[in-house]
C-alpha positions as CSV (number, residue, x, y, z in Angstrom):
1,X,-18.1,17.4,-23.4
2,X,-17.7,21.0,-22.9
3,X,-14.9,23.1,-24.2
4,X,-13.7,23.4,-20.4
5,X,-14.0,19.6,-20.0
6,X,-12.3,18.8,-22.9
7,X,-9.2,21.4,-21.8
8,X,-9.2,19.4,-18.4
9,X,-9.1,16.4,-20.5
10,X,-6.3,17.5,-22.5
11,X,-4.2,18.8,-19.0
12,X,-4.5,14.6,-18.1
13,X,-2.9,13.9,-21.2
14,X,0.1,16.5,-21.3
15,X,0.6,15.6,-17.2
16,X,1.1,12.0,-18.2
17,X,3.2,12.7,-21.4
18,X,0.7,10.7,-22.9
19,X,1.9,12.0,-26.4
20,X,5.4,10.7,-25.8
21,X,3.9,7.2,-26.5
22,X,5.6,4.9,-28.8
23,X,2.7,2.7,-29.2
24,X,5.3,0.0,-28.9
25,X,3.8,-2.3,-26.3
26,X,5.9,-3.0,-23.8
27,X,3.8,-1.3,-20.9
28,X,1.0,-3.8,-21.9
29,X,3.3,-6.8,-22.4
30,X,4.2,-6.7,-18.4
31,X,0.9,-5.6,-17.0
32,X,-0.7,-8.2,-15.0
33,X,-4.3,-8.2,-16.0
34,X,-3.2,-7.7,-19.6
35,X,-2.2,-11.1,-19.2
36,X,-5.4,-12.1,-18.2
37,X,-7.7,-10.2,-19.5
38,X,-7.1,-9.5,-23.6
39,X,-9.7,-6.9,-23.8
40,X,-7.4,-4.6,-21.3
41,X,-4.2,-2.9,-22.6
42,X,-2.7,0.2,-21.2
43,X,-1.3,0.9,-24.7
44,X,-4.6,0.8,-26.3
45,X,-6.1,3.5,-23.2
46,X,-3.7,5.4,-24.4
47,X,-4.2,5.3,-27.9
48,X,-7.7,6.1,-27.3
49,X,-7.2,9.0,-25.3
50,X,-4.9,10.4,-27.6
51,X,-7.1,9.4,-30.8
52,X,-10.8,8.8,-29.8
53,X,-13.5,10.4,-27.4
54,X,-12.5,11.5,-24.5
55,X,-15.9,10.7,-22.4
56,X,-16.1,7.6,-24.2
57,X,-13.0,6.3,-22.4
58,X,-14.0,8.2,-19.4
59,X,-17.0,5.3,-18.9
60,X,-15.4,3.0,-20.2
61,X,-15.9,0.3,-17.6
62,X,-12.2,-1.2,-18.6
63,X,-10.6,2.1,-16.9
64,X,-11.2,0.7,-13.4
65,X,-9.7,-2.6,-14.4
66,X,-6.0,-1.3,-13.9
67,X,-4.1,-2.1,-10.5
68,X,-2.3,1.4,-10.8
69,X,0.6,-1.4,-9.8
70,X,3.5,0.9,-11.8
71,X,4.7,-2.0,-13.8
72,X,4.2,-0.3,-17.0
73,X,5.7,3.0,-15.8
74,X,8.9,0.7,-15.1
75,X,9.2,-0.8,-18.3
76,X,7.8,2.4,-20.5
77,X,10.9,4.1,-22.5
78,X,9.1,7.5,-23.0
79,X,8.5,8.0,-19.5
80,X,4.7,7.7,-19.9
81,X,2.8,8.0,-16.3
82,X,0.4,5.8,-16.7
83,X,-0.1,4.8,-13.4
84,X,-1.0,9.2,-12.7
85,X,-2.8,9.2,-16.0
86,X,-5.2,6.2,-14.7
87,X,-5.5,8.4,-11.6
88,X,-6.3,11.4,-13.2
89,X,-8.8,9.7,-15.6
90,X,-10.9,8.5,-12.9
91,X,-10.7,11.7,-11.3
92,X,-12.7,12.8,-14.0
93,X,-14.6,10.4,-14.4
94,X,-15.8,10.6,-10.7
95,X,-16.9,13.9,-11.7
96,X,-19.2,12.4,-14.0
97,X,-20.8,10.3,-12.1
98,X,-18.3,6.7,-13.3
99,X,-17.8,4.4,-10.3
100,X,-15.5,0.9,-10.7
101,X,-17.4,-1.8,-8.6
102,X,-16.1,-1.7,-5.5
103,X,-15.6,-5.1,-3.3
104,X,-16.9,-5.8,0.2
105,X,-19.9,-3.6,-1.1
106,X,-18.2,-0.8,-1.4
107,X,-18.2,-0.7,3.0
108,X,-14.7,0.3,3.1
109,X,-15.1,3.7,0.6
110,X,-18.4,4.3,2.9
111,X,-16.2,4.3,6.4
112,X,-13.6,6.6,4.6
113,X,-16.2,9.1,3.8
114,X,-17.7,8.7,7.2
115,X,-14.4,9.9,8.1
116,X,-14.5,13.4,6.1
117,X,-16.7,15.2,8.9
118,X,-14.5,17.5,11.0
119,X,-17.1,16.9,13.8
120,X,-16.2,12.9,13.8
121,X,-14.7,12.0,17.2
122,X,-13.5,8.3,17.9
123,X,-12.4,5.9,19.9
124,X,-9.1,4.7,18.0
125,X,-6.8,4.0,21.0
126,X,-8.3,1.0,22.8
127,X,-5.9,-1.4,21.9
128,X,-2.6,0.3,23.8
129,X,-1.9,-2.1,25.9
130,X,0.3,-0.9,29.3
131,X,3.4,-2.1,27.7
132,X,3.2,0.2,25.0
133,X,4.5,3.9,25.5
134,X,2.9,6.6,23.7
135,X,2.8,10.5,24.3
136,X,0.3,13.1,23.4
137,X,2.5,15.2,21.8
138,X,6.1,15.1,20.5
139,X,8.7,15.1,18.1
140,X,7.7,12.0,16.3
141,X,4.1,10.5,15.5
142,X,3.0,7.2,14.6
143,X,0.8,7.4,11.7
144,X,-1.3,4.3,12.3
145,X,-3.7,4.1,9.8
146,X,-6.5,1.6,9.1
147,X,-5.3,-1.0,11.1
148,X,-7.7,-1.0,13.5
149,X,-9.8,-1.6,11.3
150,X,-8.8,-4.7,9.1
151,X,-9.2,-7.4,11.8
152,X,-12.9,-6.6,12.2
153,X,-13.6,-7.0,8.7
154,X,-11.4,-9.9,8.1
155,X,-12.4,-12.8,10.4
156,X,-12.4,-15.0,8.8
157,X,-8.8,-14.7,7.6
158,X,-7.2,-15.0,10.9
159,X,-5.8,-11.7,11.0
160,X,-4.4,-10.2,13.1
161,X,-3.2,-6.6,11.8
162,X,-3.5,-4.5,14.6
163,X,-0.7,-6.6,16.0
164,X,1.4,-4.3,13.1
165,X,0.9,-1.2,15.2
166,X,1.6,-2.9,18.2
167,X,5.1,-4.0,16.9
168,X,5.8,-0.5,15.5
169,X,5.3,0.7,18.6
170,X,7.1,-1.4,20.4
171,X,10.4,-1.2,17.7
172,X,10.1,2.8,18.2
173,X,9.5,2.4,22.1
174,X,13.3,-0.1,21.6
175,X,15.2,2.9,19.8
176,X,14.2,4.8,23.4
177,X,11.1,6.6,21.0
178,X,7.6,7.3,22.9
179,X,5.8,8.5,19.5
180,X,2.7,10.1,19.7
181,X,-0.7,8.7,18.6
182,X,-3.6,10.9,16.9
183,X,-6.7,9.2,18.9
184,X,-8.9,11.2,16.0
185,X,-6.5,10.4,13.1
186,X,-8.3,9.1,9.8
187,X,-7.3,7.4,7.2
188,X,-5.0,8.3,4.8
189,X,-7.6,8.7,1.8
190,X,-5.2,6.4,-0.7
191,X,-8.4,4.6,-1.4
192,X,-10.2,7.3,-1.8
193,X,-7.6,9.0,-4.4
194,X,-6.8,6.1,-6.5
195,X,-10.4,5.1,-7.3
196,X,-11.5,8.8,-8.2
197,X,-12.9,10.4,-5.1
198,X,-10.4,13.3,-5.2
199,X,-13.0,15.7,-3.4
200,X,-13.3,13.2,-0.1
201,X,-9.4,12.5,-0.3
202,X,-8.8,15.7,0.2
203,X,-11.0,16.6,2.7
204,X,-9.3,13.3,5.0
205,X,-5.8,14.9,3.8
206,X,-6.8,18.1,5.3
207,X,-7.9,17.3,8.5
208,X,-5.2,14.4,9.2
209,X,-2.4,17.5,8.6
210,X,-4.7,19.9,11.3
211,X,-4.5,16.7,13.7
212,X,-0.6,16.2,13.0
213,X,0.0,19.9,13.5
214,X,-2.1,20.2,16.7
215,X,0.7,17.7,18.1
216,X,3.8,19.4,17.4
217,X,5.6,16.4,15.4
218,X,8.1,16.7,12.9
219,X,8.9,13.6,11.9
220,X,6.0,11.3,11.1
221,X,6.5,7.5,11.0
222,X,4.7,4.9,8.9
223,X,4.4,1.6,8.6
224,X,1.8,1.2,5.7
225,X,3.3,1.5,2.2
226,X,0.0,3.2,1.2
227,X,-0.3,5.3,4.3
228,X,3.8,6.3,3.6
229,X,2.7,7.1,-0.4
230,X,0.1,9.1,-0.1
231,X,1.2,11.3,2.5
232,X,4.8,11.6,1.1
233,X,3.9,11.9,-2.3
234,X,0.0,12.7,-3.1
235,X,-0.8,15.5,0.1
236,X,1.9,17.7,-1.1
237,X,0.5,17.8,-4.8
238,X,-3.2,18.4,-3.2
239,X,-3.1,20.4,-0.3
240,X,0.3,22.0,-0.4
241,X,4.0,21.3,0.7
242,X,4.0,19.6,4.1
243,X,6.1,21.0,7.0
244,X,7.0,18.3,8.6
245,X,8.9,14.8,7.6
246,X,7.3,11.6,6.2
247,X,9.8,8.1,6.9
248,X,8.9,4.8,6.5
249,X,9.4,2.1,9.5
250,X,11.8,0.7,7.5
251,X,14.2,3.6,6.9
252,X,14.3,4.6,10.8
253,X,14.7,0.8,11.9
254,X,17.9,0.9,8.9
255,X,19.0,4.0,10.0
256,X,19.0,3.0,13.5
257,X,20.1,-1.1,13.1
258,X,24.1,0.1,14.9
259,X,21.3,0.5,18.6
260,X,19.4,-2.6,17.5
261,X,20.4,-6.3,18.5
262,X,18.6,-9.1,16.8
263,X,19.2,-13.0,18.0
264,X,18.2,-15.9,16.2
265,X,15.0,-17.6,18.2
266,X,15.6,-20.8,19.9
267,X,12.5,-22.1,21.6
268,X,10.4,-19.0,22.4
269,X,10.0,-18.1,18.4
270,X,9.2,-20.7,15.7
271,X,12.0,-21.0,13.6
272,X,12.4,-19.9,10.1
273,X,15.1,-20.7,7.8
274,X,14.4,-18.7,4.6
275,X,11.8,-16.0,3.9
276,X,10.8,-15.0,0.5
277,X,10.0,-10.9,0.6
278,X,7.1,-9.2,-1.4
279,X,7.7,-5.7,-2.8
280,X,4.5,-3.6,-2.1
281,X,3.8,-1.5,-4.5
282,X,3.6,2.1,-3.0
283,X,6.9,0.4,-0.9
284,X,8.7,-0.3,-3.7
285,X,7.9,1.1,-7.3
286,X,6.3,4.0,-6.5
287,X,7.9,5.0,-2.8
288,X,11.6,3.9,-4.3
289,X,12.2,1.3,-0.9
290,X,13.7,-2.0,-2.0
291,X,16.8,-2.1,0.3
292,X,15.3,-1.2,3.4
293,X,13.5,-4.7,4.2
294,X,16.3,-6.5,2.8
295,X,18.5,-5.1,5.0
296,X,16.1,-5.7,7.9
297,X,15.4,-9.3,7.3
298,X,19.6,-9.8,6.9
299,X,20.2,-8.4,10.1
300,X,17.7,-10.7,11.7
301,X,19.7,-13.3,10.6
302,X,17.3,-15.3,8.4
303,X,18.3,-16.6,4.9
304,X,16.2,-14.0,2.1
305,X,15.4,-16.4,-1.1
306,X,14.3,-13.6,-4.0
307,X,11.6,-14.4,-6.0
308,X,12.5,-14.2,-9.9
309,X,10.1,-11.6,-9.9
310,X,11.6,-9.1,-7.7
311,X,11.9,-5.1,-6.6
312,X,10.8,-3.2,-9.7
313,X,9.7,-6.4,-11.7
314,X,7.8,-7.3,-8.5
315,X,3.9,-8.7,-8.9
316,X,1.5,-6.8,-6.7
317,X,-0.7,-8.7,-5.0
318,X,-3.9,-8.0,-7.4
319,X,-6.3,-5.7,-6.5
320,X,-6.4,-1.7,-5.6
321,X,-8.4,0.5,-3.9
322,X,-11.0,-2.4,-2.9
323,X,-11.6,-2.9,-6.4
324,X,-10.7,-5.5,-8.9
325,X,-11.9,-8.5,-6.7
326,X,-12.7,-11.1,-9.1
327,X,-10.6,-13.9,-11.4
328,X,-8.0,-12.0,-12.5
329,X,-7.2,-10.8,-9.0
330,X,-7.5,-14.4,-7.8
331,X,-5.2,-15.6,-10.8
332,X,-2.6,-13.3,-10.1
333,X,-2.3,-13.9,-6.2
334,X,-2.3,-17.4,-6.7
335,X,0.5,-17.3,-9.6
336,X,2.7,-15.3,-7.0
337,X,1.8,-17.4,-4.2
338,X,3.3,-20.2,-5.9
339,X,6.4,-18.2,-7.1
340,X,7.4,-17.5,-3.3
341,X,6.2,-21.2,-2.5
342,X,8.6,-22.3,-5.6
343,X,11.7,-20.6,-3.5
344,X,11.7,-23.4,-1.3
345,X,10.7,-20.5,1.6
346,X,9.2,-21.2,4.7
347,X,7.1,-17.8,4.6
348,X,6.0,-15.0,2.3
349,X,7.5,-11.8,4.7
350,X,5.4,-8.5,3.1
351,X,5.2,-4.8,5.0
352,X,2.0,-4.4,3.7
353,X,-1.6,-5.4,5.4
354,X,-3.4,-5.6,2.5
355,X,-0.7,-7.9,0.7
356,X,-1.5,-10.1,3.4
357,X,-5.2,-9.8,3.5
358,X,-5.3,-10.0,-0.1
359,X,-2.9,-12.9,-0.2
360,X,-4.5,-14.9,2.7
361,X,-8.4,-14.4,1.1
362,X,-7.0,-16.5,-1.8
363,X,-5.3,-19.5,-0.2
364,X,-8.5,-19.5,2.1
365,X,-10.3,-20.6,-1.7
366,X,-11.1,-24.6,-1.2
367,X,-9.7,-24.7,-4.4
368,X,-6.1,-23.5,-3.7
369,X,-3.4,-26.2,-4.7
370,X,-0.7,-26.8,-1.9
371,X,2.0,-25.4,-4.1
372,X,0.0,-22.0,-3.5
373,X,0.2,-22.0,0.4
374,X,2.8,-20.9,2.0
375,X,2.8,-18.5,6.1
376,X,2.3,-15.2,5.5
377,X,4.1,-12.4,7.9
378,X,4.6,-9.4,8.3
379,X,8.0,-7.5,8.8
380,X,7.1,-5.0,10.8
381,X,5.7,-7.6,13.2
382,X,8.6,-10.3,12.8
383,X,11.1,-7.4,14.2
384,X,9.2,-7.1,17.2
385,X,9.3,-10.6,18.3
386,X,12.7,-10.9,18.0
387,X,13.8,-7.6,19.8
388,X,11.2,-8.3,22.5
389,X,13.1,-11.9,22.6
390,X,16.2,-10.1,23.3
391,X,15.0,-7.8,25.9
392,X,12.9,-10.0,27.6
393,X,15.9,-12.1,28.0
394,X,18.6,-9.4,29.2
């Protein structure tokens, strides 16, 4: 490596407080594919950064193996980032030319980078339905995301993720909010970021804060935990200090439960008598949301059964950035899936889209026992049907 490769190298390390490290293994005692996989241990990547070559670990095909799940950070006493440091590691590596092996052959990186010309116009609003109200320009934006997209990909799982916006839309149009939609919005770049393409990301980050500012909005709403984290968190530290608000769905519809009435369903809704809840990753240990959907799911008035494995000591659902789609991914989605099943909980209740795609793609496996299935929904969704319950029956 150069001497100004090896100075970037060594920025990684001090950003991370790599060299605060303990070597005590607790970060790779709790990380999933650790479990799993014995040839993976977040303590060892560190060890080797701080002791061996540095573009020896930057292909190192083991680097991509990491869910970036925050787990470790958690757990870690020093207050090692190693959820950043796998970040910035790939970064650099990107630059080198090190890809992880993307799944779906690698179509959903391609569309994002699609996405990256400024000259790119779309046709993302065909779904509004007349029942939905929507502005051109406003106070407050929907940030919608890749939605749209998910269902398209993903027949085969029965989705039905654009419904997700739908119900956002509808919740906001119930607090008496018409938010405005971007019909040339792209996505949020998370992807993009988290698997080493910081040049693209940045490039999506930029022109989604020229669409947002072309509206006027102030506050911008989200119901994606990853769409919510990376523009909260990651486009200030790449493109500069935002000038407008970033919420989550969840925090509004909290703020706002005093305006909101939920009823139990009786015949129009299937009943449910207990939910289990997945934390999200960006949601919860890296965005800091745990109560939110709690408090959501309590006012609906259906019994919440935790998992044991809950909030910060939360499993993520086993893959990242459309990566990391093979055994241990499947392992880990089916051990969860039979810790909500093991509640005794009629569904698995996530805010997240790819929780749910991720989750569903491994009970569709032939090989999935029962005591791995269990209804998947999402929250966003479930508040919609019972406020539109309510209204529709004023």
């Amino acid at each position: 490596m150069t001497k100004e490769s090896q100075q970037v190298f060594q920025d990684v390390v001090n950003r991370a407080k790599a060299y605060y490290c303990l070597d005590c293994g607790k970060c790779t005692s709790v990380c999933p594919i650790s479990l799993l996989n014995e040839d993976y241990s977040p303590r060892l990547t560190v060890q080797k950064a701080l002791l061996g070559s540095p573009e020896a670990l930057l292909k190192d095909e083991l680097l991509w193996s990491c869910l970036t799940c925050g787990r470790c950070d958690e757990i870690c006493e020093s207050d090692v980032h190693y959820s950043e440091f796998i970040k910035d590691l790939r970064i650099e590596a990107h630059r080198i030319g090190q890809e992880g092996v993307y799944a779906h052959d690698g179509i959903m990186q391609s569309i994002m980078r699609m996405m990256t010309s400024p000259t790119l116009r779309q046709n993302r609003l065909r779904w509004i339905s007349n029942d939905l109200k929507i502005s051109d320009n406003g106070e407050v934006l929907y940030f919608v995301g890749c939605l749209p997209y998910f269902d398209a990909f993903f027949t085969d799982l029965g989705l039905n993720t654009l419904n997700i916006a739908k119900s956002a839309i509808r919740v906001l149009n119930q607090l008496g909010i018409e938010p405005v939609l971007m019909p040339n919005e792209r996505c949020c770049g998370h992807d993009l970021l988290w698997t080493g393409d910081v040049e693209n990301f940045k490039r999506l980050a930029q022109l989604n804060v020229e669409e947002i500012k072309r509206t006027g909005a102030k506050k911008i709403v989200i119901s994606c935990p990853e769409g919510y984290q990376t523009l909260k968190q990651e486009y200030p530290k790449y493109i500069g200090a935002l000038d407008f608000e970033i919420i989550h769905l969840s925090e509004l519809i909290v703020e706002k439960l005093p305006e909101l009435k939920f009823q139990k369903p009786k015949t129009r809704l299937p009943a449910l008598q207990k939910v289990t809840y997945q934390d999200p990753c960006r949601l919860g240990r890296l965005g800091g949301i745990y109560e939110q959907p709690r408090q959501i799911i309590n006012a609906i008035g259906i019994e919440l059964i935790e998992m044991l494995k809950n909030r910060k000591n939360a499993t993520c659902c086993g893959t990242n950035g459309w990566m990391n789609c093979g055994l241990c991914s499947k392992q880990i989605q089916l051990a969860r899936l039979k810790e909500a099943k093991d509640t005794g909980a009629d569904s698995l209740i996530t805010f997240c889209p790819k929780c749910q795609i991720h989750f569903k793609c491994a009970m569709k496996d032939g090989n999935t026992p029962n005591e791995a299935k269990i209804e998947i929904q999402d929250l966003t969704t479930l508040v919609a049907k019972h406020l539109s319950w309510v209204t529709n029956n004023k």
